[in-house]
N, C-alpha and C positions, 0 to 999 in steps of 0.2 A: 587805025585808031591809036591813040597815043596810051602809054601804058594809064595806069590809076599812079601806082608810084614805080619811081625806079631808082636805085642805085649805084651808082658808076663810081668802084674802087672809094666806096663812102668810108671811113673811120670816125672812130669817136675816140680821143685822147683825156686823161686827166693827167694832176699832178701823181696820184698813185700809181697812176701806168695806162694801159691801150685797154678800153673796155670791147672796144670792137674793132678787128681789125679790117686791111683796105675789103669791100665786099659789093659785089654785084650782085642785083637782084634785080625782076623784073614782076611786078605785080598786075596781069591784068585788071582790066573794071570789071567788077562783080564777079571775081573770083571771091573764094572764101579758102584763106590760109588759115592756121597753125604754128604757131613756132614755138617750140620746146626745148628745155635744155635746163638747168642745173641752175640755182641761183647764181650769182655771178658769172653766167654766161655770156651776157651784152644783149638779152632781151629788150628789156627796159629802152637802154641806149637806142635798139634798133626802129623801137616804135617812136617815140623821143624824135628822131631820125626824119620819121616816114610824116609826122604829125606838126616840123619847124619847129620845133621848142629847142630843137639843138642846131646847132649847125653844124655840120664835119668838119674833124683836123683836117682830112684828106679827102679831095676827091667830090663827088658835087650827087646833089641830090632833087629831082624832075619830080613832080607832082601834078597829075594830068598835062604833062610835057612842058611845063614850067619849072625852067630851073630856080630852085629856092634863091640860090646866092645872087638870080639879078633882080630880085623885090625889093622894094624899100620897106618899111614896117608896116605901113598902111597896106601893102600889097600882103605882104604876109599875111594881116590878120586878115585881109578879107579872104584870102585862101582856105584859113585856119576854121573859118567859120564856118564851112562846107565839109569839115571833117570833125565826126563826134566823135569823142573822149568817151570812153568807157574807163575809170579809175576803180583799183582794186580797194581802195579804202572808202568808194562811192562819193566822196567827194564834194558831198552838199553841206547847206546851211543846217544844222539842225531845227531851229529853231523857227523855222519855214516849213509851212506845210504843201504837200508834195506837190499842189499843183502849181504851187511859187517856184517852187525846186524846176517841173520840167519846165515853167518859163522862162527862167534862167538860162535856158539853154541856149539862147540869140541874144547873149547882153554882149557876146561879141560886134554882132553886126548892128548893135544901137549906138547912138551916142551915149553917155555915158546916164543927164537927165532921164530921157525916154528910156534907158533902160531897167532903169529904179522905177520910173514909176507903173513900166511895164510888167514889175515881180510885186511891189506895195498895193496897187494899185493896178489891179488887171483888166484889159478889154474883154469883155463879153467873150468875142469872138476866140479871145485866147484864153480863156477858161476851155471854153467848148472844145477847144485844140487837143489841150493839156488832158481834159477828161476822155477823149477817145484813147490819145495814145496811153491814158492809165487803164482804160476798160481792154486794151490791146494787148497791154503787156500781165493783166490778170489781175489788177486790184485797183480798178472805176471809183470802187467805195473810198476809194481814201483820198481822194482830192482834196478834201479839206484837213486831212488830218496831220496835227505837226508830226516834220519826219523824222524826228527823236523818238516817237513813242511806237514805229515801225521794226519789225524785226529786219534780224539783216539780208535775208533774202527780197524780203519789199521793198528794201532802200535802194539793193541792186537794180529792182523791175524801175522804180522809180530813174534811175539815173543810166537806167536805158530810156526811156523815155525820154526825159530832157535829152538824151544826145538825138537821138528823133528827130524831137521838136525844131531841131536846127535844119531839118529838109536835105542832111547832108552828102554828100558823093557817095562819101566810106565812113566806117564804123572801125578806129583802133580801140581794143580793149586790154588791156595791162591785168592778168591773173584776174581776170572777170568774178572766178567763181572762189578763189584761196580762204575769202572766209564764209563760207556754206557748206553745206553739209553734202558728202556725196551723191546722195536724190536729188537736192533742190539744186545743187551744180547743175545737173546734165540737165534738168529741167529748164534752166537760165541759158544753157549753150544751145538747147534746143530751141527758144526761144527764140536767142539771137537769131542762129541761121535760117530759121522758118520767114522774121523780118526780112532778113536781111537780101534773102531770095526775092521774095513776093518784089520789096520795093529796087530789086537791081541794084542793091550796094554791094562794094569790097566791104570786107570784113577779113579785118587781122587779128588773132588775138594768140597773146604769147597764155600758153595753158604749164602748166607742171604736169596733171594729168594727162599720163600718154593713152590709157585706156580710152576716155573721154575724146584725146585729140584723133583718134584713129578711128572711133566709130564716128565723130560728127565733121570731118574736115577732110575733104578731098586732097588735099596737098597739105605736107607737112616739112619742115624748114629745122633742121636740128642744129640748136649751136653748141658750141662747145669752149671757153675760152677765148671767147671773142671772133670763130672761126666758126663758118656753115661747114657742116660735116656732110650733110646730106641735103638734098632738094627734089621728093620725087611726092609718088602716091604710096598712101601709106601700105599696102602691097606690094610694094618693092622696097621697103625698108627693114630690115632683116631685125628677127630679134637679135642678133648678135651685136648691130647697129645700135638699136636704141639700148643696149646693156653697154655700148662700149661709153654712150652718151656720158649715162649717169655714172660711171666709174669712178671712185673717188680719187685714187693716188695722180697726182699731177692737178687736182684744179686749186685752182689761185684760191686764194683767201684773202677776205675783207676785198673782191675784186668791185668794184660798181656795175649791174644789171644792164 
């Protein structure tokens, strides 16, 4: 079976400098990772990475055993569409109420017409969708409610849902939990992985929380500097390891995630 993603000597370059350097990884399907590390570690980059939105300086990057670099854009995005975004800042419309928000979640795979009028303008049938996976992720009642007047835990449940909605392989999520509170965090990571299980998706998500990432995530990914420092289960990562992680003297400043 071909991996979910993989990485062969992948990097990520800017004019500031190398946010990630060359890196191999192999992601099985429906694994559930972890990756931790330090702000300007090459987190971001790495999912970025695993998700097309970048392409590598160096080095080539398979995605259910398709290399990204022989797509043309059309292939990309129909790739892109079978993988849901989970964004730390939630990433929706405000002024849309949520169950616009999780339809929104296939305006990749519409034309552009049909997918406006797919979120202004909803089928039945994708109401009915949009209200399970909000009854699913813990707040049914709010399907109609605009999602500006949501706290930010609900906009999070919310924008898991919409990536749901999209039916997709894997689940990247970018600091899923950094603006919640440390209850309704682990409640939202628990969430995830409980989906994420039932429906057989990967699920990656870069966490700050190492507490968090060692009780809910069987495999954890440390970076460091744009460098994997470690790749095991989180019992085999010493706390000496994750102290050496966060060490402050030597890490870059103003580096890009």
């Amino acid at each position: 079976m071909d991996a979910a993603f993989e990485l062969r000597a992948a990097s990520v370059s800017y004019d500031a400098g190398r946010a990630l350097e060359p890196t191999d990884l192999v992601i099985r399907p429906g694994e559930a990772l972890a990756v931790v590390g330090p702000s300007g570690s090459g987190k971001t980059s790495l999912l970025r990475l695993l998700n097309g939105v970048l392409a590598p300086s160096e080095g080539q990057v398979f995605v259910g055993g398709q290399d990204l670099s022989n797509l043309d854009r059309s292939g990309l995005r129909d790739l892109q569409a079978h993988i849901g975004f989970v964004h730390q800042d939630h990433a929706l419309v405000p002024i849309l109420r949520a169950g616009q928000n999780v339809i929104a979640g296939t305006l990749g795979q519409r034309g552009f017409l049909s997918g406006v009028r797919s979120v202004f303008w909803p089928r039945s049938e994708d109401l009915q969708r949009a209200h399970a996976l909000l009854e699913r992720v813990g707040i049914g009642d709010k399907l109609f409610q605009r999602t500006d007047t949501l706290s930010g835990g609900q906009q999070q449940r919310v924008a898991i849902a919409r990536a749901l909605f999209q039916e997709p392989n894997a689940i990247l999520a970018d600091e899923p939990v950094a603006s919640v509170d440390p209850a309704r965090g682990r409640a939202l990571l628990q969430l995830m992985s409980a989906l994420a299980e039932e429906r057989r998706l990967t699920l990656v998500a870069s966490l700050h929380d190492l507490e968090l990432a060692r009780e809910l995530f069987p495999r954890l990914v440390g970076l460091r500097q744009g460098r994997v420092v470690f790749d095991a289960a989180p019992v085999d990562v010493s706390e000496e390891a994750f102290a050496d992680l966060y060490r402050l003297e030597g890490l870059r400043g103003g580096a890009v995630g």
